[in-house]
N, C-alpha and C positions, 0 to 999 in steps of 0.2 A: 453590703451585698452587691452593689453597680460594681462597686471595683473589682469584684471577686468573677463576676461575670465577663467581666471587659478582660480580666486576666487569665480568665478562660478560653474566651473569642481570638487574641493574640496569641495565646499557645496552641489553638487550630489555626491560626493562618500562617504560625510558622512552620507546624507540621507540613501542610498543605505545600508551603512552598519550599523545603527540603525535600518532600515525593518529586513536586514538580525538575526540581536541577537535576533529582536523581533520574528522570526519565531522558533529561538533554544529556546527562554522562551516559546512560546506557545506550543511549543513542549513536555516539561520536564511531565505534568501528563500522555501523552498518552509513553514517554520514560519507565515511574516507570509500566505502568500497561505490556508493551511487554518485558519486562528484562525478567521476570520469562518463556514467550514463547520462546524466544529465550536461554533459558538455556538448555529448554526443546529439543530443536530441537538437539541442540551440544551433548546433552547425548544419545539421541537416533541415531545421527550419531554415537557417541561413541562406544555403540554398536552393529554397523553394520561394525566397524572396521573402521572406520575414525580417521585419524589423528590429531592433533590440527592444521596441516598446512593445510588438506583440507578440512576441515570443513571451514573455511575463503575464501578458493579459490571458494567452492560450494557456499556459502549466497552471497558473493560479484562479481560474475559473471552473477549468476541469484538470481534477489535482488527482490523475490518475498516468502514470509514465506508461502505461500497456498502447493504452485508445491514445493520447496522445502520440506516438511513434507511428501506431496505424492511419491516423491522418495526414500525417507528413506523409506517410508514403505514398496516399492515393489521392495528393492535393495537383489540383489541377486551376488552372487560371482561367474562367470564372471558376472559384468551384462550385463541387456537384453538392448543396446543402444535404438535401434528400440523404443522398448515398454517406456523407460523414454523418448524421446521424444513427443512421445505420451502422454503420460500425463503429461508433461510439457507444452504442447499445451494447453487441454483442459482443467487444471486449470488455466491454466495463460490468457485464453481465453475473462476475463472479463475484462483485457484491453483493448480489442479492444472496449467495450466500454464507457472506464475509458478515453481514447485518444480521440475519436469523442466529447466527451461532454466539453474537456478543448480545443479542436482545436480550438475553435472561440477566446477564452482567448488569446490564443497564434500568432495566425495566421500571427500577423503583426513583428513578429520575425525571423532574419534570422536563417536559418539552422543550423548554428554555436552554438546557444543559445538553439533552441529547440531539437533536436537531443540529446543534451547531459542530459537535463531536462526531458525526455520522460524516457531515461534510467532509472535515478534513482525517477521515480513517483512510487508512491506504495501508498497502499487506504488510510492511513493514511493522506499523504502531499496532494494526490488527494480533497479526503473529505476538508480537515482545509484549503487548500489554496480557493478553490471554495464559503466555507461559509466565509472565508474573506472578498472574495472581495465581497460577496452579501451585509455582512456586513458594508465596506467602501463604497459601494455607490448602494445603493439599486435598484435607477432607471436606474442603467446603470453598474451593475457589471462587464460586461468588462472593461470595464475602473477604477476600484475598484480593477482587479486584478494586485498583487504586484507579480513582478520575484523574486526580491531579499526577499522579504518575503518566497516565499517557496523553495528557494536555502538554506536560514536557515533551513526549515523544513526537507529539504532533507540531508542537512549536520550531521546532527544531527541524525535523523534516522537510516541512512545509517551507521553510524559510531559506535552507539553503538548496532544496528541488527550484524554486525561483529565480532565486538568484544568480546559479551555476548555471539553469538554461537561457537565462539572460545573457550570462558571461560567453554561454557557445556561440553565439553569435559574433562575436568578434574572433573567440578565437577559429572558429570558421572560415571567418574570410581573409584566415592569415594562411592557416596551415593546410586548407583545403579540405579533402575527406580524412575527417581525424580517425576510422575507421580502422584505416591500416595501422595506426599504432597500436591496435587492440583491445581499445578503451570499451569497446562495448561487449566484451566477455565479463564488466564486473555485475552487470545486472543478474546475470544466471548465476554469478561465484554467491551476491548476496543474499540469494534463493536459497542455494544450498546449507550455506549457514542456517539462516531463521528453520530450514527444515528436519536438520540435524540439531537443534534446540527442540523439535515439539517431537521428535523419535522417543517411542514407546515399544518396538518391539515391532517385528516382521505381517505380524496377524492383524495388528490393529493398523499398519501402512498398505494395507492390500486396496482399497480405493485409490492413492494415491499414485500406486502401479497402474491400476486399470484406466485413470484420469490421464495417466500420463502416455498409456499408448492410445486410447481414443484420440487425445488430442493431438498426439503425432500423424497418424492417419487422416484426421480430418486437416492438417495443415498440409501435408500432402496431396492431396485427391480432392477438398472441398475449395469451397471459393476463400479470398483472403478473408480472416474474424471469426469461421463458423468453429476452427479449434479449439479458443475459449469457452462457445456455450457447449460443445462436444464433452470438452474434455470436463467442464462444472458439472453436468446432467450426469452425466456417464460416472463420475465420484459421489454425487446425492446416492442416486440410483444402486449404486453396488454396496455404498454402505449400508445405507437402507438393510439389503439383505443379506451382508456378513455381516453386523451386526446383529441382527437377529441371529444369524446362526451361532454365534458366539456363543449368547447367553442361552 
């Protein structure tokens, strides 16, 4: 009966960890398209007088590439703590609704498991783990959704966002502003992707219109950051009520 169990236990930790490699192979085209943002961000810490050590200790603390770019941009020598919290906040803002929408996914996990996965979520593993599991089981995506599929996605992310914004740092202080090569058009191209994966139809994307010109306007006319929480509240809000109108 022990051996029957143990031969149990080993055939879930290999499952486990064949989701897991599958989440670093589904990973690898959206890795290739954010190397180059992430080069981007380490030369532009570069400089603002960042080291090759903190430039790692910055991405891998706060493992979000939005609020970290908005820091670089508004970093000042002392900086202004105050004012980077503040926009650390309301970029990073659209987690709060990035967390409500996988909360049901997750819910029947103890603390232990999700606290640490909440950490390292970022839009990327958010996005690819969510059309997973729509994709594994369509009538009932919760149950479609795989932990150890996106513990891959986040290993893998997490791991080379660090390291490549380490690496910009040197290549910064060779090539100068790496900008003009056009390296940092691949963050919007990886957007586009992940957003062409969760397309369902013109009626069900009418938030996403509405988020995207609120947040246009507000990156226009508001101060730098306020177009994130614009453009989140302003996509809650309008779903809110096309959705209802739908049904």
């Amino acid at each position: 009966m022990s051996s029957f169990k143990s031969s149990v236990k080993d055939l879930n930790y290999s499952a486990d960890f064949k989701e897991f490699l599958r989440g670093i192979k589904i990973s690898i085209p959206v890795l290739l398209g954010i190397i180059p943002f992430a080069l981007v961000l380490g030369a532009q810490a570069a400089q603002k007088g960042f080291s090759v050590l903190e430039v790692p200790l910055l991405t891998g603390t706060n493992f979000a590439g939005g609020s970290e770019f908005a820091i670089i941009e508004v970093w000042t020598n002392p900086p202004n703590i105050l004012f980077l919290i503040l926009i650390t906040f309301l970029v990073n803002s659209r987690h709060l609704l990035m967390g409500a929408t996988i909360a049901p996914f997750i819910r029947h996990l103890p603390n232990r498991k999700t606290l640490p996965m909440l950490f390292f979520m970022c839009d990327e593993s958010w996005a690819m783990s969510l059309a997973d599991a729509q994709k594994r089981n369509p009538n009932n995506p919760y149950q479609g959704f795989s932990m150890s599929f996106y513990a891959g996605l986040c290993f893998a992310l997490y791991v080379m966002w660090v390291s490549f914004t380490a690496m910009g740092v040197g290549i910064g202080s060779i090539l100068g502003d790496i900008t003009k090569f056009g390296f940092d058009m691949a963050f919007p191209a990886v957007f586009l992707v992940l957003l062409r994966g969760m397309w369902k139809g013109f009626k069900i994307a009418r938030p996403w219109f509405i988020s995207l010109i609120a947040s246009a306007l507000a990156y226009k006319y508001l101060p730098q950051g306020w177009y994130v929480l614009v453009g989140a509240l302003s996509g809650i809000i309008s779903a809110f009520f096309l959705v209802g109108d739908e049904k």
